[in-house]
C-alpha positions in Angstrom: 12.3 39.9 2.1 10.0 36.7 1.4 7.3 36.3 4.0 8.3 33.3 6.3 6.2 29.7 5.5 3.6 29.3 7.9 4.3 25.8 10.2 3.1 24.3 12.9 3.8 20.9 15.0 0.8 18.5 15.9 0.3 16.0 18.5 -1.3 12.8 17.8 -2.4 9.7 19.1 -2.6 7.4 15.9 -5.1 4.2 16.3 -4.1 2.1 13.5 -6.5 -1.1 11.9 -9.0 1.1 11.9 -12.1 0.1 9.2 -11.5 3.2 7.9 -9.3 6.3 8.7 -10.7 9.4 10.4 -10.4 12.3 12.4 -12.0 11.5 16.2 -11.5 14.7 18.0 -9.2 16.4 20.6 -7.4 14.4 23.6 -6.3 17.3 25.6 -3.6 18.6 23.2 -2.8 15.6 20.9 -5.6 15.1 18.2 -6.7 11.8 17.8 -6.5 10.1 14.4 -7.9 6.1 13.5 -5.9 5.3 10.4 -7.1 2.5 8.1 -3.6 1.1 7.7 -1.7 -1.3 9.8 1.2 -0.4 12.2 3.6 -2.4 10.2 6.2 -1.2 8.2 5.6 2.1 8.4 2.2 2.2 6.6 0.4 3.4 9.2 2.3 7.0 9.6 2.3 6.6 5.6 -1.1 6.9 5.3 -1.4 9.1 8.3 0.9 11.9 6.8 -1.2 11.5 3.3 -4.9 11.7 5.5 -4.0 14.4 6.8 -2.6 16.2 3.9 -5.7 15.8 2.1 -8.2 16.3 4.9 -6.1 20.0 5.1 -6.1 20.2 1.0 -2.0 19.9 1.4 0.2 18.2 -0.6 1.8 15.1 0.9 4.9 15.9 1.4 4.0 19.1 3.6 2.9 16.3 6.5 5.9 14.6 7.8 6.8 12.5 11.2 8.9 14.5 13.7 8.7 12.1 16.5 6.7 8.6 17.5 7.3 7.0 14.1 7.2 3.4 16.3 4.9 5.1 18.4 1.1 5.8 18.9 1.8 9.3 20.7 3.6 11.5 17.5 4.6 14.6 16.5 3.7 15.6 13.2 5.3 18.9 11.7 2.5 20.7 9.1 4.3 23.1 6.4 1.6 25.4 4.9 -0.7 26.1 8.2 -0.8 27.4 10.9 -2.1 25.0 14.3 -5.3 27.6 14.4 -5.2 27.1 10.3 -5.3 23.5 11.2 -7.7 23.1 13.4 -10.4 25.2 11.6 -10.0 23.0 8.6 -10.6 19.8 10.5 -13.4 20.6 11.7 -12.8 19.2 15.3 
């Protein structure tokens, strides 16, 4: 049998028009995330999904939007990691 995928979901709180996108720390369980992009079209959780991805050494498409895509509260489901995994990499 193939060993499962490790997976986790993530809470954040997004702060978009940011000067420049980073990782702030931990608001109780949702991580907080500035994100360089505006909250306009979508380009914010765009470029959210891809931070992330590369601040974990991901590729893209392994951070996706579960919940909160009009929102600043989201759920963001991480393919790859696991929320431990996740946390040790950022640092925070």
């Amino acid at each position: 049998m193939a060993t499962p995928i490790a997976s986790c979901t993530l809470a954040i709180k997004a702060v978009p028009n940011a000067p420049r996108s980073a990782v702030v720390g931990w608001l109780g369980e949702a991580l907080k995330v500035k994100v360089h992009a505006p909250a306009l079209e979508g380009r914010a959780n765009d470029e959210l999904c891809e931070f992330l991805a590369d601040a974990l050494a991901l590729p893209r498409r392994a951070v996706t939007v579960l919940q909160g895509d009009k929102s600043r509260q989201k759920i963001l489901h991480i393919s790859g990691l696991t929320l431990a995994e996740v946390r040790l990499k950022l640092g925070v």
